[in-house]
N, CA, C and O atoms as a Tripos MOL2 file, in Angstrom:
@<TRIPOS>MOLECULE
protein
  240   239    60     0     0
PROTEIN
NO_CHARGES

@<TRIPOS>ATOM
      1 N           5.4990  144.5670   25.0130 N.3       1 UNK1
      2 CA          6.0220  144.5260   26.3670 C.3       1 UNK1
      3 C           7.4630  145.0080   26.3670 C.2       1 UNK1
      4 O           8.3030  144.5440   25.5950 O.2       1 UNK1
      5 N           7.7530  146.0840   27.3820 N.am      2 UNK2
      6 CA          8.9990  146.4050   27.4520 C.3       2 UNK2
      7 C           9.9400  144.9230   27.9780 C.2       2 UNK2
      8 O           9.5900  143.8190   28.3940 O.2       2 UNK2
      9 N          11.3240  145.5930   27.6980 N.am      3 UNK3
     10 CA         12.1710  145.1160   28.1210 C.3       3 UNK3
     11 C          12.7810  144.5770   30.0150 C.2       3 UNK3
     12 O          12.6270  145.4800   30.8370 O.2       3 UNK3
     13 N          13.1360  143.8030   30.3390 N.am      4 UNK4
     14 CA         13.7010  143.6400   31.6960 C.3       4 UNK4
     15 C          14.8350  143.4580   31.9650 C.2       4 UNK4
     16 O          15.4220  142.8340   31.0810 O.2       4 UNK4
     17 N          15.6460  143.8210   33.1080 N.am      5 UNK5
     18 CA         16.8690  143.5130   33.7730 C.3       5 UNK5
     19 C          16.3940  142.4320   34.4350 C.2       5 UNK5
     20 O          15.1970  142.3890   34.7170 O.2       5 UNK5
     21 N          17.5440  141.0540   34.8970 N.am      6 UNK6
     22 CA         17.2190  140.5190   35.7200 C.3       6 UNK6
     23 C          18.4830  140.3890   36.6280 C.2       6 UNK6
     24 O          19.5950  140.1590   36.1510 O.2       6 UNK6
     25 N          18.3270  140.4960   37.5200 N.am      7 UNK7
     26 CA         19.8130  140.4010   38.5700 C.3       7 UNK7
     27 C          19.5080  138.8380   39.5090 C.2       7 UNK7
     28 O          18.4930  138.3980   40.0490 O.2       7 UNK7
     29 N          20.6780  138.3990   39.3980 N.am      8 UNK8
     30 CA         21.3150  137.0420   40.3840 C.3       8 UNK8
     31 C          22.3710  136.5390   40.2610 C.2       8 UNK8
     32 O          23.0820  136.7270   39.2740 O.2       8 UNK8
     33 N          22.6840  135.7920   41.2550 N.am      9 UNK9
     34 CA         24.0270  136.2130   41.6690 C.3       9 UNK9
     35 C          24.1830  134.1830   40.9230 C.2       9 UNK9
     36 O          23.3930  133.2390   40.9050 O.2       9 UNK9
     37 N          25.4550  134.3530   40.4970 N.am     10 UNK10
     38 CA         26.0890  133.3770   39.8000 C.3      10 UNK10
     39 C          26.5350  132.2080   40.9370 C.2      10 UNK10
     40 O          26.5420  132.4900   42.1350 O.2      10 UNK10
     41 N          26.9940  130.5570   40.3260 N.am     11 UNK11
     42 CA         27.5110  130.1960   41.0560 C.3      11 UNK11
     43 C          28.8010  130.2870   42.0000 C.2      11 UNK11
     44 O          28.9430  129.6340   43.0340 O.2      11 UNK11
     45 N          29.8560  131.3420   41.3930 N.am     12 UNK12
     46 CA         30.6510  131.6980   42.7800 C.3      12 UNK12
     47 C          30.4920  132.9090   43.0820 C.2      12 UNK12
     48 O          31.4490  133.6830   43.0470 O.2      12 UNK12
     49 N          29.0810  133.3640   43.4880 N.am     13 UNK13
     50 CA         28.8720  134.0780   44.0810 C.3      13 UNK13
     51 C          29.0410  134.8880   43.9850 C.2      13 UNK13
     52 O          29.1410  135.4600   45.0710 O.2      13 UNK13
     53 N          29.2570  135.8320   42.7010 N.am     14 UNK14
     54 CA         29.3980  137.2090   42.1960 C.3      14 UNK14
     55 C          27.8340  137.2960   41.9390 C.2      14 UNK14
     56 O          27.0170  136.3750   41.9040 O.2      14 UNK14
     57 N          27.6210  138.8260   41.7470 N.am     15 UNK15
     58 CA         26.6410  139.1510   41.2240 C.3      15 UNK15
     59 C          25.8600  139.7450   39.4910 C.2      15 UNK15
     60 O          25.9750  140.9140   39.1240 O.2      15 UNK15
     61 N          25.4380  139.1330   39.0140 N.am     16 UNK16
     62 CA         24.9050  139.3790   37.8100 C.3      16 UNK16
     63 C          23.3800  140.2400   36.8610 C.2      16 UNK16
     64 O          22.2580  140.1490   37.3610 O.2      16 UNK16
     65 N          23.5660  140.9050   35.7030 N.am     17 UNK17
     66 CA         22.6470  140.8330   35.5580 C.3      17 UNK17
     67 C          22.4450  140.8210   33.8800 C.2      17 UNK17
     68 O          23.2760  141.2900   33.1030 O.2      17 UNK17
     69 N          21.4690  140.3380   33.5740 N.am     18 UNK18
     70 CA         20.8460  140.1700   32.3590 C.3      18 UNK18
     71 C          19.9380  141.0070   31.9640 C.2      18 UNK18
     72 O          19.0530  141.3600   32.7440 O.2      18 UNK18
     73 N          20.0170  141.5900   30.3480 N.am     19 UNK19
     74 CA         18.9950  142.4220   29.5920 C.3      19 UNK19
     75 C          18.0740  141.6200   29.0610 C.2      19 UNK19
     76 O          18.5420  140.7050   28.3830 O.2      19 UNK19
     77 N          16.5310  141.6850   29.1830 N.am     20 UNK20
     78 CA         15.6660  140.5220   28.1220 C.3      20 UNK20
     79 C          15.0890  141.5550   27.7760 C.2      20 UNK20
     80 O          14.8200  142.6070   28.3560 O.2      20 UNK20
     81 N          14.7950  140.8830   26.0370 N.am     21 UNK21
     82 CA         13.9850  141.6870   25.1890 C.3      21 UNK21
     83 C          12.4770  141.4780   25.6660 C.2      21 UNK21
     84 O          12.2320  140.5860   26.4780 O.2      21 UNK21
     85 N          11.5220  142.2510   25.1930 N.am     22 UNK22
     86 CA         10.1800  141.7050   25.4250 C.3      22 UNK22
     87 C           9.3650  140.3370   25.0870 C.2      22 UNK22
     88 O           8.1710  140.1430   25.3140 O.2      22 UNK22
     89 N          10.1300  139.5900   24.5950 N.am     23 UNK23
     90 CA         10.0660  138.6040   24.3010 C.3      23 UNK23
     91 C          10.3980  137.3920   24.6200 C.2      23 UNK23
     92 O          10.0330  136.2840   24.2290 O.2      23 UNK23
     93 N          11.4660  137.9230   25.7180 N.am     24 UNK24
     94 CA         12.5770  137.1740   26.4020 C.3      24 UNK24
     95 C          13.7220  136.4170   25.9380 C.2      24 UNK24
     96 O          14.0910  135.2560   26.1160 O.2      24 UNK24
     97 N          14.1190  137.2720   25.3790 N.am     25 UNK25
     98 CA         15.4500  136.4370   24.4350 C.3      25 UNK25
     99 C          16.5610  137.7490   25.1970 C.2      25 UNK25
    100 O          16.4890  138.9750   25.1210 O.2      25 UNK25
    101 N          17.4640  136.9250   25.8550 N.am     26 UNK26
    102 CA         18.7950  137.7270   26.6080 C.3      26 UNK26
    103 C          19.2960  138.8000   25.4920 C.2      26 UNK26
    104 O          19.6070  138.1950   24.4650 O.2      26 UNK26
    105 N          19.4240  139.8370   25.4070 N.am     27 UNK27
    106 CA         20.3970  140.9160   24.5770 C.3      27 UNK27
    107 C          21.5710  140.7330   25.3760 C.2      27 UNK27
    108 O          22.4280  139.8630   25.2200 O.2      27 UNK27
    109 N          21.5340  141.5790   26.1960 N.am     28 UNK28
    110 CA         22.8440  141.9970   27.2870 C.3      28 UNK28
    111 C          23.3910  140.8520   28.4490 C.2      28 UNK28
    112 O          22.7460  139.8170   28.6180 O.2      28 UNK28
    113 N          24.2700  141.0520   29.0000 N.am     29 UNK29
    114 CA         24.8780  140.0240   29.9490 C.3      29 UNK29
    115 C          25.5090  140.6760   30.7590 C.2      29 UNK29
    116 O          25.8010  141.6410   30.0530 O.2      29 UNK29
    117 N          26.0570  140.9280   31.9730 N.am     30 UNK30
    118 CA         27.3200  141.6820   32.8240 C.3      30 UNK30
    119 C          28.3500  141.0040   32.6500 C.2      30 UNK30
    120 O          28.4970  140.0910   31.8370 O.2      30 UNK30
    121 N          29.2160  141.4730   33.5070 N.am     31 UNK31
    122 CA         30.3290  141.0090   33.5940 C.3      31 UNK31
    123 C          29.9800  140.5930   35.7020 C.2      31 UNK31
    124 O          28.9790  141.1770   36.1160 O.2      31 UNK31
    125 N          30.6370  139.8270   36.6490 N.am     32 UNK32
    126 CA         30.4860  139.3890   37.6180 C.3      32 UNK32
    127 C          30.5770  140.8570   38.4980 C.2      32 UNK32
    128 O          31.2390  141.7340   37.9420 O.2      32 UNK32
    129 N          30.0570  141.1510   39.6300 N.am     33 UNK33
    130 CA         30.5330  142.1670   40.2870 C.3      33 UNK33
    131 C          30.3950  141.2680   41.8590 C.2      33 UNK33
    132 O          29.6400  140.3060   41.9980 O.2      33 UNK33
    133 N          31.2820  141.8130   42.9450 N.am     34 UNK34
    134 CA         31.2500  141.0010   44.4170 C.3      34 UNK34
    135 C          30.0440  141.5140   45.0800 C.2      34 UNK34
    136 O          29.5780  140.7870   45.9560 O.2      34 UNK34
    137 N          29.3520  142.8020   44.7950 N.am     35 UNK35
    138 CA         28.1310  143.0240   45.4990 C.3      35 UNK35
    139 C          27.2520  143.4400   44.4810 C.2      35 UNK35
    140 O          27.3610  143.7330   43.2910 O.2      35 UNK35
    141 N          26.0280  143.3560   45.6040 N.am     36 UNK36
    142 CA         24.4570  143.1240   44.5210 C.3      36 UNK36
    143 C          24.1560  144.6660   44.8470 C.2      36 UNK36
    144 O          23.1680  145.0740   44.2360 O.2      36 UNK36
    145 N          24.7160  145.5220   45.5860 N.am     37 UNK37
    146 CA         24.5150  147.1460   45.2020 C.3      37 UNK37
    147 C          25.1270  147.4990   43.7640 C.2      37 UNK37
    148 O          24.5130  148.1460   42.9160 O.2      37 UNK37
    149 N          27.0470  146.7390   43.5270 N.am     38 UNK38
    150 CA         27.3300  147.1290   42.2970 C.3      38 UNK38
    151 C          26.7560  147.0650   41.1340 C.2      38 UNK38
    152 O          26.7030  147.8550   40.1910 O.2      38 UNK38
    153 N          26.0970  145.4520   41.4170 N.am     39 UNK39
    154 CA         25.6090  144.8390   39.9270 C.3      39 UNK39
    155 C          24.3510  146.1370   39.7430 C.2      39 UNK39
    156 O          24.3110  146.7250   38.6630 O.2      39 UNK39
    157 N          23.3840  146.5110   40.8290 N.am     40 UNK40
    158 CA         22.8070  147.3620   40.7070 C.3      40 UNK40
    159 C          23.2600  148.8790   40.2460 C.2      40 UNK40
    160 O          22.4070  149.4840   39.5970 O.2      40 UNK40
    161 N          24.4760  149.5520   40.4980 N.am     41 UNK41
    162 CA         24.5870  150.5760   39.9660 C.3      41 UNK41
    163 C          24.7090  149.8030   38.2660 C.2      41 UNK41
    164 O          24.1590  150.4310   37.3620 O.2      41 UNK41
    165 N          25.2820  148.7400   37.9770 N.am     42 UNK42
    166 CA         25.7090  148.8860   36.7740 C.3      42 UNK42
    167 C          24.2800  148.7540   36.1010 C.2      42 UNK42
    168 O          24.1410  149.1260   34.9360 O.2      42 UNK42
    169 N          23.3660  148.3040   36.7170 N.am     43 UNK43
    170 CA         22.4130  148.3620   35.5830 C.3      43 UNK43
    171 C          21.5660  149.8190   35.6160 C.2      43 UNK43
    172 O          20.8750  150.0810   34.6320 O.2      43 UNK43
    173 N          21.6010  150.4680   36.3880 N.am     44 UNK44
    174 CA         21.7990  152.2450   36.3210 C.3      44 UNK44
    175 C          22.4270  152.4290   35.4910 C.2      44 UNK44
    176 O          21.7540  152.7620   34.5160 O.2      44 UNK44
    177 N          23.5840  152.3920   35.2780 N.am     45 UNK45
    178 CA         24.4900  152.9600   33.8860 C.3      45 UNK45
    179 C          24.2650  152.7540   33.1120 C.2      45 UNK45
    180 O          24.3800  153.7270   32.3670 O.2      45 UNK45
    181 N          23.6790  151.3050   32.2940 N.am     46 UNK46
    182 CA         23.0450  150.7460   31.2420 C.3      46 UNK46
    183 C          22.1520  151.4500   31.3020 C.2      46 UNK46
    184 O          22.3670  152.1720   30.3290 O.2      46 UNK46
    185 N          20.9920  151.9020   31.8750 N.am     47 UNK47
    186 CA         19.9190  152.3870   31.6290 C.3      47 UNK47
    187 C          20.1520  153.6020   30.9880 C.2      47 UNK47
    188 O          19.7830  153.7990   29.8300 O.2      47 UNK47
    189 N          20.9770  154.7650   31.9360 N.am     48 UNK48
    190 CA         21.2660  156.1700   31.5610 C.3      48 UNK48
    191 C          21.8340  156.3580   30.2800 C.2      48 UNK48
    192 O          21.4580  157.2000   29.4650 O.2      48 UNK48
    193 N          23.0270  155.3040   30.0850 N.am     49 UNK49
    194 CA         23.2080  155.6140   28.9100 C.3      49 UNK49
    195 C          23.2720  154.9960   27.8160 C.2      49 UNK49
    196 O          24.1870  155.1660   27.0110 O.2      49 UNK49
    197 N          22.1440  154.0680   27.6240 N.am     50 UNK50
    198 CA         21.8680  153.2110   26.2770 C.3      50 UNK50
    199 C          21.2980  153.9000   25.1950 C.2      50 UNK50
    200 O          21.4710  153.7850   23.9810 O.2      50 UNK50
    201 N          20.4820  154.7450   25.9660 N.am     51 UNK51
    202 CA         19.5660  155.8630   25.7750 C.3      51 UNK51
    203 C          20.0850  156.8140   24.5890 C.2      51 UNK51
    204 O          19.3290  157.0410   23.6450 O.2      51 UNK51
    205 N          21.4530  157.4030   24.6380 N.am     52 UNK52
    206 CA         22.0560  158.1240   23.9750 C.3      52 UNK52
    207 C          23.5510  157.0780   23.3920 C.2      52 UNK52
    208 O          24.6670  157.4940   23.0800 O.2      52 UNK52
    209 N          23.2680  156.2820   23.4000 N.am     53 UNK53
    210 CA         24.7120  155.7690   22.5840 C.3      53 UNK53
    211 C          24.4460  155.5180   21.5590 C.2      53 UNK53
    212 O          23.3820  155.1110   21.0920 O.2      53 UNK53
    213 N          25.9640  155.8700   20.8240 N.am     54 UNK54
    214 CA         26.2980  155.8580   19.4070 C.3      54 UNK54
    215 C          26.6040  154.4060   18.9540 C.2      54 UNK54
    216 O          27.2500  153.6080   19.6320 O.2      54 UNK54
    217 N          26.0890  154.1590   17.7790 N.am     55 UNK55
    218 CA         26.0040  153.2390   17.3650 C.3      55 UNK55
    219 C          27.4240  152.9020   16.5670 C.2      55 UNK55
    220 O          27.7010  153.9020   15.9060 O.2      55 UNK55
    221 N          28.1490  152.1530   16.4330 N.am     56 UNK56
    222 CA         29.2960  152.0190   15.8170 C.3      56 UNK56
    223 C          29.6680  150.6160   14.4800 C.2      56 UNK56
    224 O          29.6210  149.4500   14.8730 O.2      56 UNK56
    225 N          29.9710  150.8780   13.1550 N.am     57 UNK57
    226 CA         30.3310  149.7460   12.4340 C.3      57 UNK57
    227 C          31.2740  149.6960   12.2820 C.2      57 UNK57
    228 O          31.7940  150.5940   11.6200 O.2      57 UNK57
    229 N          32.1230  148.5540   12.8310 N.am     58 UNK58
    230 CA         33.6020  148.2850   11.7040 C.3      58 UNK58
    231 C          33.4590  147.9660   10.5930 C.2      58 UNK58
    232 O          32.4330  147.4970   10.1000 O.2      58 UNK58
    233 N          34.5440  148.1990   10.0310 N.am     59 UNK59
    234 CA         34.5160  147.1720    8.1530 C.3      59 UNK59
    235 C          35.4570  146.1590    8.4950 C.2      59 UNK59
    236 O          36.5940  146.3370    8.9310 O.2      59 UNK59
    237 N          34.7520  144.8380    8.2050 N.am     60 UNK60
    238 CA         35.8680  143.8540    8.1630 C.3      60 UNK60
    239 C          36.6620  143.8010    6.7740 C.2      60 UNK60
    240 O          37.6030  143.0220    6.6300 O.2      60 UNK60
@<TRIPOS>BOND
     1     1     2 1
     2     2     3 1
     3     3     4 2
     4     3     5 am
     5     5     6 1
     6     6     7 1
     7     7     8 2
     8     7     9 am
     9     9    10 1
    10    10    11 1
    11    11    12 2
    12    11    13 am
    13    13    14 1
    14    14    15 1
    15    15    16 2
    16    15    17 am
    17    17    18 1
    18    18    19 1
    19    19    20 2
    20    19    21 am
    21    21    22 1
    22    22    23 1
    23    23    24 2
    24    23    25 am
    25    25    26 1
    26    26    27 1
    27    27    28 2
    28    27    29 am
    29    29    30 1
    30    30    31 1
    31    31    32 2
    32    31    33 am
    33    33    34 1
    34    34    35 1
    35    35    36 2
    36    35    37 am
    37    37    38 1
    38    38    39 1
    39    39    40 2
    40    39    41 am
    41    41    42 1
    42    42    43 1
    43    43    44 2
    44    43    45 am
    45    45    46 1
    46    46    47 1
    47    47    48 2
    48    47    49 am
    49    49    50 1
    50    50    51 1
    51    51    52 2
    52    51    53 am
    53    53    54 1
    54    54    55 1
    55    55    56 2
    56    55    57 am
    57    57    58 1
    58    58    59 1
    59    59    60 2
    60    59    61 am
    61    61    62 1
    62    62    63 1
    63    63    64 2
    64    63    65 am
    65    65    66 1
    66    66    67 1
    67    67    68 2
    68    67    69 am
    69    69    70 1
    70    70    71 1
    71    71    72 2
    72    71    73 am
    73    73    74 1
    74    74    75 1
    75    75    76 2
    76    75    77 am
    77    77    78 1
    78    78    79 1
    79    79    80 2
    80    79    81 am
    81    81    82 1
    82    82    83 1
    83    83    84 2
    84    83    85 am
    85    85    86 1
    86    86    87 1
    87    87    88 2
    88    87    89 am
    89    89    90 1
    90    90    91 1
    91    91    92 2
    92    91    93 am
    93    93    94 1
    94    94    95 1
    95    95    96 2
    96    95    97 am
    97    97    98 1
    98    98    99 1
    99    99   100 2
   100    99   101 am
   101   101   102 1
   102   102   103 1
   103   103   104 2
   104   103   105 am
   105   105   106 1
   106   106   107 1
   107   107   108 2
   108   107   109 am
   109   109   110 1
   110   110   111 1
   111   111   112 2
   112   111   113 am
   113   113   114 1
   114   114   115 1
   115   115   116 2
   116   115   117 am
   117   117   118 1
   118   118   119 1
   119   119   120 2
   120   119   121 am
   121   121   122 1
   122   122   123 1
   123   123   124 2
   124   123   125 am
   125   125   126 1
   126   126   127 1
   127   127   128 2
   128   127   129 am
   129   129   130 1
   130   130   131 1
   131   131   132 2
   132   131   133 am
   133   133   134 1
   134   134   135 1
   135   135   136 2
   136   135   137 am
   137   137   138 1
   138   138   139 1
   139   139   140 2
   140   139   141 am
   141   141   142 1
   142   142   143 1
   143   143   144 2
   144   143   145 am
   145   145   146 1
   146   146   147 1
   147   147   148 2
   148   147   149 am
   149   149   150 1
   150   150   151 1
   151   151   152 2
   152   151   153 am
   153   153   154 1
   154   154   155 1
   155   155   156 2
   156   155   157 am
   157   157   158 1
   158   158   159 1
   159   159   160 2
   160   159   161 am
   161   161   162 1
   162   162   163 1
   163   163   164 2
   164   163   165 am
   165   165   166 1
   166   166   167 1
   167   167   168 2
   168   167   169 am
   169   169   170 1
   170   170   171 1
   171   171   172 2
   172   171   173 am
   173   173   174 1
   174   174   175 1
   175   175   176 2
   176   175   177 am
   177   177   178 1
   178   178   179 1
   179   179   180 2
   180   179   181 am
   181   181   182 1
   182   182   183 1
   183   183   184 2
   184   183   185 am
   185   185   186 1
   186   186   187 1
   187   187   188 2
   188   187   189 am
   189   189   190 1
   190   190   191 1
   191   191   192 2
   192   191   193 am
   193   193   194 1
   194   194   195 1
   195   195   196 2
   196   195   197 am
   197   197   198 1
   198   198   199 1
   199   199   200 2
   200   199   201 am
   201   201   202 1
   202   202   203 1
   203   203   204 2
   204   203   205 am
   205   205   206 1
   206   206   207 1
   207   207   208 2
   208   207   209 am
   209   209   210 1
   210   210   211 1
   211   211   212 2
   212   211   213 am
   213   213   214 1
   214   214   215 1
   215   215   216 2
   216   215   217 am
   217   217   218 1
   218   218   219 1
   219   219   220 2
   220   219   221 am
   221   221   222 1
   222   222   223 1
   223   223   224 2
   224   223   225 am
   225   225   226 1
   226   226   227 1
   227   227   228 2
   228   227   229 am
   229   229   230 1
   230   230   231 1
   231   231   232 2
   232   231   233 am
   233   233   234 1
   234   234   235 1
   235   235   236 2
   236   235   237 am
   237   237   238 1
   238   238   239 1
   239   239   240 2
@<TRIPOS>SUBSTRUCTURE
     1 UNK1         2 RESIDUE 1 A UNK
     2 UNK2         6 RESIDUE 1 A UNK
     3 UNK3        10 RESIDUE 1 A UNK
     4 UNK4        14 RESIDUE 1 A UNK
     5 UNK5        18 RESIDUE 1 A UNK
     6 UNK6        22 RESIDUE 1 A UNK
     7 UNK7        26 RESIDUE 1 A UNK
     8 UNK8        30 RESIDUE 1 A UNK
     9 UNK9        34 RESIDUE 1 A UNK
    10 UNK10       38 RESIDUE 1 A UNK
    11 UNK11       42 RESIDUE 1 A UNK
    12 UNK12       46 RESIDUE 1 A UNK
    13 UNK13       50 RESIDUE 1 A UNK
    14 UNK14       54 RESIDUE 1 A UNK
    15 UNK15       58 RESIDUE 1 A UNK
    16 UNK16       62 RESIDUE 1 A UNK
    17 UNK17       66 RESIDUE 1 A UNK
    18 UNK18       70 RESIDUE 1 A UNK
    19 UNK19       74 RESIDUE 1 A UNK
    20 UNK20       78 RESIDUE 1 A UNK
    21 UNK21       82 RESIDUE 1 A UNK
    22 UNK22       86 RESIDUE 1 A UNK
    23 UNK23       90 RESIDUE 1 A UNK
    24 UNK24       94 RESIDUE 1 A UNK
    25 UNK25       98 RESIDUE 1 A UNK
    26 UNK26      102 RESIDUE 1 A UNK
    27 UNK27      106 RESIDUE 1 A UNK
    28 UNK28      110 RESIDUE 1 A UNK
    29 UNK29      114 RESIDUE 1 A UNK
    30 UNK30      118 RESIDUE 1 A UNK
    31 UNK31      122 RESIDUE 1 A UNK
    32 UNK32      126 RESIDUE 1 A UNK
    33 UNK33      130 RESIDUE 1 A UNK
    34 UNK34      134 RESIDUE 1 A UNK
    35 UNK35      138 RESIDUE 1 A UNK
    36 UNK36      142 RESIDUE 1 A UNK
    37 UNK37      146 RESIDUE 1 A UNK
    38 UNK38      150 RESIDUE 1 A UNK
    39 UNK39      154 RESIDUE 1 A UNK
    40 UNK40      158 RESIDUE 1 A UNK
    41 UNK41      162 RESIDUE 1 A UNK
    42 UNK42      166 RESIDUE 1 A UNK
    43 UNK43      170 RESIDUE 1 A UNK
    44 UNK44      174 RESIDUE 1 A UNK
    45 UNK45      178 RESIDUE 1 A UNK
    46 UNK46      182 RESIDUE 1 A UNK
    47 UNK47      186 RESIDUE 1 A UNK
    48 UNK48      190 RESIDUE 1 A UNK
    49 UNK49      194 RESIDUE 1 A UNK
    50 UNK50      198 RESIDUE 1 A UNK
    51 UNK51      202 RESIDUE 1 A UNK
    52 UNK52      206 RESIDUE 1 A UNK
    53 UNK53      210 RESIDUE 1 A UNK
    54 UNK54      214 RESIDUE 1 A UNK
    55 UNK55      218 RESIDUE 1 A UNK
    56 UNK56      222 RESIDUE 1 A UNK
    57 UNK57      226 RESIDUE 1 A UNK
    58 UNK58      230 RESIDUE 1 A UNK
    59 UNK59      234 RESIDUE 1 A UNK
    60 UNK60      238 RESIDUE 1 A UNK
């Protein structure tokens, strides 16, 4: 089973959304946005470009 976004809006009323694996264990989290169009573009952006991102290691 693929993966899901889930969008809702927090207790003060910002809007949120969450990545679940197919399994349902949260990966991703947002950050708050004031409207539920933003939280929606942002999970557009996640989508477009998770797709092609580079993976990165520091050395501790």
């Amino acid at each position: 089973m693929a993966g899901k976004f889930e969008l809702y809006e927090d207790k003060s009323g910002d809007f949120r959304f969450r990545l679940k694996a197919g399994n349902g264990e949260v990966i991703a989290t947002s950050q708050g946005y004031k409207s539920k169009a933003s939280a929606l573009n942002g999970i557009e952006s996640v989508r477009k470009n998770a797709d092609a991102a580079v993976v990165e290691v520091e050395n501790s």
